[in-house]
PDB file with SEQRES, HELIX, SHEET and CRYST1 records, atoms N, CA, C and O in Angstrom:
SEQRES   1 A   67  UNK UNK UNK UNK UNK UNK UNK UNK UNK UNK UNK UNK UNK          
SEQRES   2 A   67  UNK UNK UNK UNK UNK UNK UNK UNK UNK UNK UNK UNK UNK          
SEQRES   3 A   67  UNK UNK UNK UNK UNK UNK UNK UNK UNK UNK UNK UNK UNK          
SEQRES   4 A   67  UNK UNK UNK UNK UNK UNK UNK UNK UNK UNK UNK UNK UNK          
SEQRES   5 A   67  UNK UNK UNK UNK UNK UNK UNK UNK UNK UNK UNK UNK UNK          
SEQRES   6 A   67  UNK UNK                                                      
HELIX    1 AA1 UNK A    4  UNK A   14  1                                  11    
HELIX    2 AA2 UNK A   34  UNK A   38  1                                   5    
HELIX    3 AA3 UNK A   52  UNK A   54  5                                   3    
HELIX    4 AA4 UNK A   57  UNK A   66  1                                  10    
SHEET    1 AA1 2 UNK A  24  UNK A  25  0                                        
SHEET    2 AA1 2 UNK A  44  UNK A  45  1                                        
CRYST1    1.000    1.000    1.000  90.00  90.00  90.00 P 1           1          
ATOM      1  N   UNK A   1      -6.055  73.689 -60.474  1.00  0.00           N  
ATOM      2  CA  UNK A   1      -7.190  73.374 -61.307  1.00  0.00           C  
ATOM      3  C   UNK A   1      -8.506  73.761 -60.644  1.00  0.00           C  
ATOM      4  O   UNK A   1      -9.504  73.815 -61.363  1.00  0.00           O  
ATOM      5  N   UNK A   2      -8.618  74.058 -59.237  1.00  0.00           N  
ATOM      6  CA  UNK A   2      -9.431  74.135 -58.822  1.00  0.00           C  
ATOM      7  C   UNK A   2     -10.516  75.446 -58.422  1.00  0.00           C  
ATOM      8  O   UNK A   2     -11.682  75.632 -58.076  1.00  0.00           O  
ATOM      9  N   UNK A   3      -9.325  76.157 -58.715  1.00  0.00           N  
ATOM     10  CA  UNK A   3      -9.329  77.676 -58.947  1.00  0.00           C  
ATOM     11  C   UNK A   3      -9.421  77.867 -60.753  1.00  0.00           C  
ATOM     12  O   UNK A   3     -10.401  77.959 -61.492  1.00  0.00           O  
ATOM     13  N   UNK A   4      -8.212  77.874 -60.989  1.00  0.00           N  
ATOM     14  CA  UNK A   4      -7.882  78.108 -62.559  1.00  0.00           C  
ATOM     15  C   UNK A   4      -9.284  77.820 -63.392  1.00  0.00           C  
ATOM     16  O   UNK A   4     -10.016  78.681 -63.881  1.00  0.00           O  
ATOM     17  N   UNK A   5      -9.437  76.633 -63.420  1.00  0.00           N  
ATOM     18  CA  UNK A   5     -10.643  75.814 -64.520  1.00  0.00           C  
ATOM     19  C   UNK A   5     -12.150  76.493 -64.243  1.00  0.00           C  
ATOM     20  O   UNK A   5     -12.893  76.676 -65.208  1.00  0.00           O  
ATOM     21  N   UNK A   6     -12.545  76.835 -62.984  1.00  0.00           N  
ATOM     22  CA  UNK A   6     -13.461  77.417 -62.990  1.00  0.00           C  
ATOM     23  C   UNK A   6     -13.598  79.205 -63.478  1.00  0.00           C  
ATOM     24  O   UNK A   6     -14.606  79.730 -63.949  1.00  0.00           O  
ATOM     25  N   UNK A   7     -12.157  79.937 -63.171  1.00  0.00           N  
ATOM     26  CA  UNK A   7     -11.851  80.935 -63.336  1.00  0.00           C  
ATOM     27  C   UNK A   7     -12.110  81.190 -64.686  1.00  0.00           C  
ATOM     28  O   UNK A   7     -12.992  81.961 -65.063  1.00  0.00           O  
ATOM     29  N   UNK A   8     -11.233  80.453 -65.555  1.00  0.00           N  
ATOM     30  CA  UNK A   8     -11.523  80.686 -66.780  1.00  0.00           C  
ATOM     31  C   UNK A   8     -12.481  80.348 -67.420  1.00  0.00           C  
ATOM     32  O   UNK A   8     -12.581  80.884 -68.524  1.00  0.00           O  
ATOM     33  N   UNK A   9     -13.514  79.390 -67.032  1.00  0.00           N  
ATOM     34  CA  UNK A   9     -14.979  79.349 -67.621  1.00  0.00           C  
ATOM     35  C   UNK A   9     -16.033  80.208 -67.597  1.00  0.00           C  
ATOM     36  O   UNK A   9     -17.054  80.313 -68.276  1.00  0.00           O  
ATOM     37  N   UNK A  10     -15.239  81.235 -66.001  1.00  0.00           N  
ATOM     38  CA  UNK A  10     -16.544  82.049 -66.042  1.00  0.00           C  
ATOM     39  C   UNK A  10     -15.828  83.312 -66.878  1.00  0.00           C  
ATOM     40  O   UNK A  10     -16.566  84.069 -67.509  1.00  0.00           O  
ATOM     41  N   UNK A  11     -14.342  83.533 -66.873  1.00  0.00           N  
ATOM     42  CA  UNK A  11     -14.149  84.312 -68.111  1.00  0.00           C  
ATOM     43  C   UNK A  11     -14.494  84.416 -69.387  1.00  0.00           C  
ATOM     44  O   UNK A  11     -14.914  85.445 -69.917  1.00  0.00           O  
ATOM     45  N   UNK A  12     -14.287  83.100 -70.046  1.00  0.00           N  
ATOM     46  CA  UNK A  12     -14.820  82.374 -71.433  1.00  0.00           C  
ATOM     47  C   UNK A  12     -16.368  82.972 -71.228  1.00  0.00           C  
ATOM     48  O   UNK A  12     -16.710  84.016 -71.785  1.00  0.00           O  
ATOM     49  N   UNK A  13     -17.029  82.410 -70.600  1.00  0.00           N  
ATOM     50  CA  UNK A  13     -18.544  83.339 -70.650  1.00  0.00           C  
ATOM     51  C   UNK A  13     -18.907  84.835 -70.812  1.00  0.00           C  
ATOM     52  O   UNK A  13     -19.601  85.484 -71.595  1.00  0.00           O  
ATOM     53  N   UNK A  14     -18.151  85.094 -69.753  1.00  0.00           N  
ATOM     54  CA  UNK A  14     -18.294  86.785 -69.622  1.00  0.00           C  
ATOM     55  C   UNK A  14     -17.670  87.323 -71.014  1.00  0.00           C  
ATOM     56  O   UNK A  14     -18.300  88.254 -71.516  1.00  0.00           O  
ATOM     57  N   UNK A  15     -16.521  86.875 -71.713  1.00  0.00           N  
ATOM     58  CA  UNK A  15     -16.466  87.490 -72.862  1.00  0.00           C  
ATOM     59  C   UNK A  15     -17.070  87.083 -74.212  1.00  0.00           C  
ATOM     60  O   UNK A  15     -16.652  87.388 -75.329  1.00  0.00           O  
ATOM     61  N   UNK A  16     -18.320  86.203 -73.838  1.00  0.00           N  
ATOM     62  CA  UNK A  16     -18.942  85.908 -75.184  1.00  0.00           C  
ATOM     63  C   UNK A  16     -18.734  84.528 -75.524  1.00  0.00           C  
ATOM     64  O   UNK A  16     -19.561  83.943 -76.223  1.00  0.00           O  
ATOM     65  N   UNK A  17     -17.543  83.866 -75.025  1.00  0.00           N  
ATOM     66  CA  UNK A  17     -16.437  82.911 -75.653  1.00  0.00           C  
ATOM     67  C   UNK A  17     -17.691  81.679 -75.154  1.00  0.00           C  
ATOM     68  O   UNK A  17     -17.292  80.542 -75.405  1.00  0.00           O  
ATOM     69  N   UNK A  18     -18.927  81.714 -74.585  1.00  0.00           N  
ATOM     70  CA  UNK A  18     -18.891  80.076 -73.830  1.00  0.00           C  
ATOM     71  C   UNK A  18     -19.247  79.166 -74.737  1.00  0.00           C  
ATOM     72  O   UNK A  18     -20.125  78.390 -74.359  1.00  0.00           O  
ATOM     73  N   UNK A  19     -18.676  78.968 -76.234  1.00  0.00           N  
ATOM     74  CA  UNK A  19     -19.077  77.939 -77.391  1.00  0.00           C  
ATOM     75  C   UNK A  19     -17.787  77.498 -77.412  1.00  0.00           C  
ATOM     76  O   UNK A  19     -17.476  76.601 -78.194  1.00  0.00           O  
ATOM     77  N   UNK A  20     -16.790  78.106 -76.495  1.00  0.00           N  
ATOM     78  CA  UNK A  20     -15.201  77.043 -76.396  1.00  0.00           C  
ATOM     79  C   UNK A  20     -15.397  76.423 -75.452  1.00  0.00           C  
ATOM     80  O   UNK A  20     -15.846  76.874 -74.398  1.00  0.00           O  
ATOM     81  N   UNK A  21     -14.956  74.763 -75.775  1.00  0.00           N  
ATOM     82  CA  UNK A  21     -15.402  73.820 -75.206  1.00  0.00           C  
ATOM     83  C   UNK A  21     -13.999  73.579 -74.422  1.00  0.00           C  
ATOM     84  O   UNK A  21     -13.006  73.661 -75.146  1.00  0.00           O  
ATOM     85  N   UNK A  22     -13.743  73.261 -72.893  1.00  0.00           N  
ATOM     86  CA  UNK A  22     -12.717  73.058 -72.098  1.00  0.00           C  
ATOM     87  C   UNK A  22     -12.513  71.736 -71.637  1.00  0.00           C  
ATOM     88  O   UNK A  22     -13.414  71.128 -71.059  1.00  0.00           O  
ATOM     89  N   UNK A  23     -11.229  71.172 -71.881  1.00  0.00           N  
ATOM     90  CA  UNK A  23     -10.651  69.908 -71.275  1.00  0.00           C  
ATOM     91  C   UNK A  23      -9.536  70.176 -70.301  1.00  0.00           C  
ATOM     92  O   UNK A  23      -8.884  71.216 -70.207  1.00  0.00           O  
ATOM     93  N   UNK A  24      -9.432  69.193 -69.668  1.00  0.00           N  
ATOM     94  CA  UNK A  24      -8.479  69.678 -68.643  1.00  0.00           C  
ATOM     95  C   UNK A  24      -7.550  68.422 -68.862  1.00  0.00           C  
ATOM     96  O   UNK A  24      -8.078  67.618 -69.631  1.00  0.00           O  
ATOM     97  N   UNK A  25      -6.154  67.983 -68.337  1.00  0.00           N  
ATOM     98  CA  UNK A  25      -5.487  66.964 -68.683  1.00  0.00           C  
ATOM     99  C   UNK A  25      -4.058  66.969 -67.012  1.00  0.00           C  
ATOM    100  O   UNK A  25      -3.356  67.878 -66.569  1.00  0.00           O  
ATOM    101  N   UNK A  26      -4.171  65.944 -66.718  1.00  0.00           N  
ATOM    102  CA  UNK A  26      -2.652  65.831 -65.886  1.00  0.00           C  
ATOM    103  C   UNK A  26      -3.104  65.069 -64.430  1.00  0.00           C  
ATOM    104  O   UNK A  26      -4.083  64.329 -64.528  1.00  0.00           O  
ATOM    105  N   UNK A  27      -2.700  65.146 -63.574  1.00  0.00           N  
ATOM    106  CA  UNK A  27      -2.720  64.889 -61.966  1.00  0.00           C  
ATOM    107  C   UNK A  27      -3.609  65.283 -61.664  1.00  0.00           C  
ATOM    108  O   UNK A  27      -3.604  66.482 -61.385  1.00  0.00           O  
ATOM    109  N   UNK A  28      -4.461  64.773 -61.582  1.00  0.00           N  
ATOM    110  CA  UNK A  28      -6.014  65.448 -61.052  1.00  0.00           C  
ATOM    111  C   UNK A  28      -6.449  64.668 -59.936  1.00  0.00           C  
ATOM    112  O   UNK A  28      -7.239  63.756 -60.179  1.00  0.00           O  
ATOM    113  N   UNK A  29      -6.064  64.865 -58.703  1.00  0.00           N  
ATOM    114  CA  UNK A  29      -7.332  63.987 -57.967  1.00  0.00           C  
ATOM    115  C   UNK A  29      -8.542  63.696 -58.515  1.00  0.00           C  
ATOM    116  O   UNK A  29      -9.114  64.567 -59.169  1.00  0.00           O  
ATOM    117  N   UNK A  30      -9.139  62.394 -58.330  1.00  0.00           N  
ATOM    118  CA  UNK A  30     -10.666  62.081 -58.839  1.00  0.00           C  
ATOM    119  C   UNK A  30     -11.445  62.454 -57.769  1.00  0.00           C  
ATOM    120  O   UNK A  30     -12.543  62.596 -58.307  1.00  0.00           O  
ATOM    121  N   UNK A  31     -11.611  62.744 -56.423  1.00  0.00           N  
ATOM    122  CA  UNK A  31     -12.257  63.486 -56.095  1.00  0.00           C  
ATOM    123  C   UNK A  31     -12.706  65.282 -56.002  1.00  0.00           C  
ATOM    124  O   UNK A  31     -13.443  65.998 -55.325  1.00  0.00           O  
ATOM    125  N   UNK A  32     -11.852  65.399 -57.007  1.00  0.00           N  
ATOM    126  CA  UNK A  32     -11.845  67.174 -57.974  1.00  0.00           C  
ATOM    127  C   UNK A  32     -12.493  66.434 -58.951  1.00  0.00           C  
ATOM    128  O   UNK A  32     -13.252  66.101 -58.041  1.00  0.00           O  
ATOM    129  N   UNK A  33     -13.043  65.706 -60.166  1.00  0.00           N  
ATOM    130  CA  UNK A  33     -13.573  65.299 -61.346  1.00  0.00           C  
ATOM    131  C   UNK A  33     -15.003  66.102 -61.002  1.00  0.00           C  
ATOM    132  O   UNK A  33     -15.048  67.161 -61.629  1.00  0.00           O  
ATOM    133  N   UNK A  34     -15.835  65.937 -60.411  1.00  0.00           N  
ATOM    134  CA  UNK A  34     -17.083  66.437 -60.226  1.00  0.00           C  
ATOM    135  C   UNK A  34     -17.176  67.540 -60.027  1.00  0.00           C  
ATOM    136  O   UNK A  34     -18.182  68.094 -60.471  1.00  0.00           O  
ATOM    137  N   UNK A  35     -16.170  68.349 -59.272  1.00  0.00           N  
ATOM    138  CA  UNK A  35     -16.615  69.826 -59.290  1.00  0.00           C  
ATOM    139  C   UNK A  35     -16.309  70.401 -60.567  1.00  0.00           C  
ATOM    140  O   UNK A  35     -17.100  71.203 -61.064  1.00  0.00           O  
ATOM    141  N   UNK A  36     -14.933  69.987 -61.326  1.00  0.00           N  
ATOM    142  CA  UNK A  36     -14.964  70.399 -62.900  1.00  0.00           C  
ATOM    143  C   UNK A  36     -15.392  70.022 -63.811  1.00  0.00           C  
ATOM    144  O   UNK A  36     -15.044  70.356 -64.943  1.00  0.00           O  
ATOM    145  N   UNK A  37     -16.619  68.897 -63.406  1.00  0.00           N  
ATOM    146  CA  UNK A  37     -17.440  68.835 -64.431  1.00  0.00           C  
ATOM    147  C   UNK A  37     -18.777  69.901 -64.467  1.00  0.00           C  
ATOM    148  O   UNK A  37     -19.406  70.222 -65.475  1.00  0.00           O  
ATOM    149  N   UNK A  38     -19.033  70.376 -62.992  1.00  0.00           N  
ATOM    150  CA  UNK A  38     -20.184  70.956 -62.655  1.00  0.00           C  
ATOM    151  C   UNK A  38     -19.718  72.691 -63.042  1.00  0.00           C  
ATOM    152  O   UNK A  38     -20.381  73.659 -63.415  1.00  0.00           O  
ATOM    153  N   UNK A  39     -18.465  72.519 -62.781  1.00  0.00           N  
ATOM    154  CA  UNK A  39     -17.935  74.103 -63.427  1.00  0.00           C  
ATOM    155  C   UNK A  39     -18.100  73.958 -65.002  1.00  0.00           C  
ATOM    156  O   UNK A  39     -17.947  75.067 -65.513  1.00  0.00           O  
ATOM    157  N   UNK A  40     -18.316  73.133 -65.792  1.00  0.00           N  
ATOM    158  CA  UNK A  40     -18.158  73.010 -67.233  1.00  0.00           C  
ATOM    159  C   UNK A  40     -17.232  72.385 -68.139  1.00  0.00           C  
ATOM    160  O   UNK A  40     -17.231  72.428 -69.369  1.00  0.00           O  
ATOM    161  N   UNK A  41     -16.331  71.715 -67.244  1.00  0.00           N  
ATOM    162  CA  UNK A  41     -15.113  71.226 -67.842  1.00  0.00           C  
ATOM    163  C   UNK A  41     -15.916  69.789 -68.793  1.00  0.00           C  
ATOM    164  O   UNK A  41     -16.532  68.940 -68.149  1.00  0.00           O  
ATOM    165  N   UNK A  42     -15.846  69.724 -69.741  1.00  0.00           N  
ATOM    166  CA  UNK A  42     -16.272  68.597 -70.749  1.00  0.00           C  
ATOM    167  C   UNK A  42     -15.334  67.354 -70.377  1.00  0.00           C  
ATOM    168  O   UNK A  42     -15.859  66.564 -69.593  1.00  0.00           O  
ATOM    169  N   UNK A  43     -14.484  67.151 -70.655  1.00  0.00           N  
ATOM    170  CA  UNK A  43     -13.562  65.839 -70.220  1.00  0.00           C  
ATOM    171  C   UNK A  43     -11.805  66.491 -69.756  1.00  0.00           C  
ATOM    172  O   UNK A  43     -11.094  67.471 -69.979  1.00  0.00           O  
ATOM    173  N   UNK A  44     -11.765  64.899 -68.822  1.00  0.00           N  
ATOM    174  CA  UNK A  44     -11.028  64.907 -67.962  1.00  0.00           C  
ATOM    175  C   UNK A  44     -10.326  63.772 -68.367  1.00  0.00           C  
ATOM    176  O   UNK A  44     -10.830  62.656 -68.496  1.00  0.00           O  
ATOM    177  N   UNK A  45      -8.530  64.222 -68.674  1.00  0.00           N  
ATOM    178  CA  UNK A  45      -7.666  62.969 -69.226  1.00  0.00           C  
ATOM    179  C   UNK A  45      -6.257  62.962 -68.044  1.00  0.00           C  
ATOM    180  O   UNK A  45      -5.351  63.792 -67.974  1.00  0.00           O  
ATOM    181  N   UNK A  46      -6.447  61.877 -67.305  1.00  0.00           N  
ATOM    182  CA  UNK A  46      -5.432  61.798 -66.237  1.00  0.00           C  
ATOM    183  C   UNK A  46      -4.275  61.218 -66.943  1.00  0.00           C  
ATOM    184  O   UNK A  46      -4.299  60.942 -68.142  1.00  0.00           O  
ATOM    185  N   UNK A  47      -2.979  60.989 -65.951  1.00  0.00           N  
ATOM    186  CA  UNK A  47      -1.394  60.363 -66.768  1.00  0.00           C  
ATOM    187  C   UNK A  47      -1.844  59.060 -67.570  1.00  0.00           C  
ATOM    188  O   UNK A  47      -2.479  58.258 -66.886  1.00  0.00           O  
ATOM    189  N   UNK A  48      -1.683  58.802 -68.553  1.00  0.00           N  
ATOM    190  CA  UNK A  48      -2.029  57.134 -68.726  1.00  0.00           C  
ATOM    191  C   UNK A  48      -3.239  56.997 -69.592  1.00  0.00           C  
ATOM    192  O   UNK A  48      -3.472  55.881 -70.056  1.00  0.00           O  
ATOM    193  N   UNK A  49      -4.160  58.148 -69.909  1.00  0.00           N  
ATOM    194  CA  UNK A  49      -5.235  57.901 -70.849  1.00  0.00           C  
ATOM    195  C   UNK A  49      -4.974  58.126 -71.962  1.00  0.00           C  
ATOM    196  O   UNK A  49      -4.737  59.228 -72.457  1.00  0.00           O  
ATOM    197  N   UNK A  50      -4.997  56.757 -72.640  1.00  0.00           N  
ATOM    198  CA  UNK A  50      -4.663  56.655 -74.392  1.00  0.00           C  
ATOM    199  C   UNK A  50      -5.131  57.383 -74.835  1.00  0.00           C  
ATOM    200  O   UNK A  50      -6.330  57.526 -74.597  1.00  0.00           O  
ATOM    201  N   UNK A  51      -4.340  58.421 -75.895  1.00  0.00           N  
ATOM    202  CA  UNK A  51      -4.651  59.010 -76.931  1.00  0.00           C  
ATOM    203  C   UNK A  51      -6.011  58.741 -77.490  1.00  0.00           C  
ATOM    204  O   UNK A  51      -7.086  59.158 -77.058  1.00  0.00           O  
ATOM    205  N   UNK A  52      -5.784  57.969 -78.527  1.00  0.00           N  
ATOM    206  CA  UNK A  52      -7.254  57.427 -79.006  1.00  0.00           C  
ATOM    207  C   UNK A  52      -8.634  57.442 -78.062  1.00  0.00           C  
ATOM    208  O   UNK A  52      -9.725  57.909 -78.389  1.00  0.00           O  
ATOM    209  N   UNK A  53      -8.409  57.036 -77.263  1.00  0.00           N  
ATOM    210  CA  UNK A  53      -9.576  57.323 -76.229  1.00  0.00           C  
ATOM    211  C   UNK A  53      -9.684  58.981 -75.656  1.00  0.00           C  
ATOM    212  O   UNK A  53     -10.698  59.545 -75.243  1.00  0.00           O  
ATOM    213  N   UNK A  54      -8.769  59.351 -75.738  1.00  0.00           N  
ATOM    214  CA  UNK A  54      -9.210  61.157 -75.339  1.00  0.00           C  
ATOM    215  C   UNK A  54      -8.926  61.789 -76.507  1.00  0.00           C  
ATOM    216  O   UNK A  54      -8.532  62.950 -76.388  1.00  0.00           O  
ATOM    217  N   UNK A  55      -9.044  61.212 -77.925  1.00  0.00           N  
ATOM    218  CA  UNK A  55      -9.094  61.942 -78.828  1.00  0.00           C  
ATOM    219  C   UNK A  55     -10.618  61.178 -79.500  1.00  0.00           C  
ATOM    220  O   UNK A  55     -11.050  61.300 -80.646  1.00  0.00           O  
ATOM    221  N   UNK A  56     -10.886  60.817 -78.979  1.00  0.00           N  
ATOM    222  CA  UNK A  56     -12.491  60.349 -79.484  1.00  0.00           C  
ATOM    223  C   UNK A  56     -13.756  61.044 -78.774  1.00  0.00           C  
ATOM    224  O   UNK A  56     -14.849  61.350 -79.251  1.00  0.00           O  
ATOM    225  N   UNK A  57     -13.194  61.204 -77.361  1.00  0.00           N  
ATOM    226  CA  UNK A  57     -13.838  61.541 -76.455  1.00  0.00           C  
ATOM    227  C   UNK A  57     -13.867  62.858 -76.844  1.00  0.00           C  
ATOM    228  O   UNK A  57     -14.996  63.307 -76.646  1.00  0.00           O  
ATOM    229  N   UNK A  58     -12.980  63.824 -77.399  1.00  0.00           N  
ATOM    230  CA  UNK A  58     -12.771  65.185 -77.962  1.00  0.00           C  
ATOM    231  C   UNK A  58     -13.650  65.404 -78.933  1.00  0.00           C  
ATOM    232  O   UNK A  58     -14.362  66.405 -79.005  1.00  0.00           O  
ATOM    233  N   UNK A  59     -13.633  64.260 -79.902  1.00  0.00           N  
ATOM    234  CA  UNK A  59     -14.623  64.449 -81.260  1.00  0.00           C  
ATOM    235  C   UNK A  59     -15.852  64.392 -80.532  1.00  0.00           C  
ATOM    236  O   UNK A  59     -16.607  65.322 -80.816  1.00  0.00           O  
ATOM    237  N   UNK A  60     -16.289  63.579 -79.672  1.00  0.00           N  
ATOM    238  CA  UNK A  60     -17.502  63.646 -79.392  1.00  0.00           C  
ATOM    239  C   UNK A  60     -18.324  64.909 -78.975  1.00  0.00           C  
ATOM    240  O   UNK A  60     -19.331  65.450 -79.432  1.00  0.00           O  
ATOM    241  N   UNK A  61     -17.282  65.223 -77.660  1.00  0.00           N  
ATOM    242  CA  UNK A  61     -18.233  66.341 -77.218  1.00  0.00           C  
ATOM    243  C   UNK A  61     -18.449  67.844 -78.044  1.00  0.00           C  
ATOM    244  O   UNK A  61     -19.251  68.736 -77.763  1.00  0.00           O  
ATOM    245  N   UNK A  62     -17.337  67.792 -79.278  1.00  0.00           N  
ATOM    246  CA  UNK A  62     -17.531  69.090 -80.499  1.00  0.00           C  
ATOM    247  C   UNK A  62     -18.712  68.051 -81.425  1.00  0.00           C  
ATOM    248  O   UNK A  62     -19.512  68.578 -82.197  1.00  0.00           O  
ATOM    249  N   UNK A  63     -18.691  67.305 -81.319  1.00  0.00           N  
ATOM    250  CA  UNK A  63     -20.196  66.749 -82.534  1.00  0.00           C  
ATOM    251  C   UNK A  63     -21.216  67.073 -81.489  1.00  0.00           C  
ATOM    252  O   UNK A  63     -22.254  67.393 -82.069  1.00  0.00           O  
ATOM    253  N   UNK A  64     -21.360  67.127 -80.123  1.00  0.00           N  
ATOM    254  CA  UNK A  64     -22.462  67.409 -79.485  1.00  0.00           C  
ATOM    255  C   UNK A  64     -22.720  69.058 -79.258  1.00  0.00           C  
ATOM    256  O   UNK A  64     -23.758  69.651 -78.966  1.00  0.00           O  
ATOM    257  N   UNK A  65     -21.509  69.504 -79.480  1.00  0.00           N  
ATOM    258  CA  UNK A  65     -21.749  70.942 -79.401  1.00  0.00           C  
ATOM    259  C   UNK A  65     -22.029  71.907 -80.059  1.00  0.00           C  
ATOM    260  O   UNK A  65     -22.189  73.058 -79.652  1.00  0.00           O  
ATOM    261  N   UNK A  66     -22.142  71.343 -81.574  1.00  0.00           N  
ATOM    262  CA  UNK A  66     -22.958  71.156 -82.826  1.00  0.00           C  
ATOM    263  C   UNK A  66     -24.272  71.170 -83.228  1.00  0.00           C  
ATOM    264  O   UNK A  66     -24.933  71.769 -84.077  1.00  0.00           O  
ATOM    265  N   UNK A  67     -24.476  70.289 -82.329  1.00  0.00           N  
ATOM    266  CA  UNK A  67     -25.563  69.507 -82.975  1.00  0.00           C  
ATOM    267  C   UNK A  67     -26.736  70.436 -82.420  1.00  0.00           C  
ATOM    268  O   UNK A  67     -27.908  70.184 -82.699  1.00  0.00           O  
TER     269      UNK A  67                                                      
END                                                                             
């Protein structure tokens, strides 16, 4: 993730793409959370985060990316 997530954001840019909004999901150390937020990663859903709560959190940041 630490490679990958940034890799592909600066791809997503370079081809025009940076209005796709990126989540990341799984085993994440929380001391990695900050650098993929600062790379662009919008939200971060570790083992165990209810649905409903990372599917709200999803609506949100596309209503902000909207707006």
């Amino acid at each position: 993730h630490k490679t990958l997530v940034p890799a592909i954001i600066a791809e997503l840019k370079k081809q025009g793409a940076d209005d796709i909004i990126v989540f990341v999901g799984g085993v994440i150390p929380r001391q990695d959370y900050e650098m993929l937020y600062e790379a662009g990663v919008k939200g971060i859903y570790g083992p165990g985060t209810p649905i409903p709560a990372s599917a709200k959190d999803v609506l949100e940041q596309i209503r902000k990316s909207i707006a």
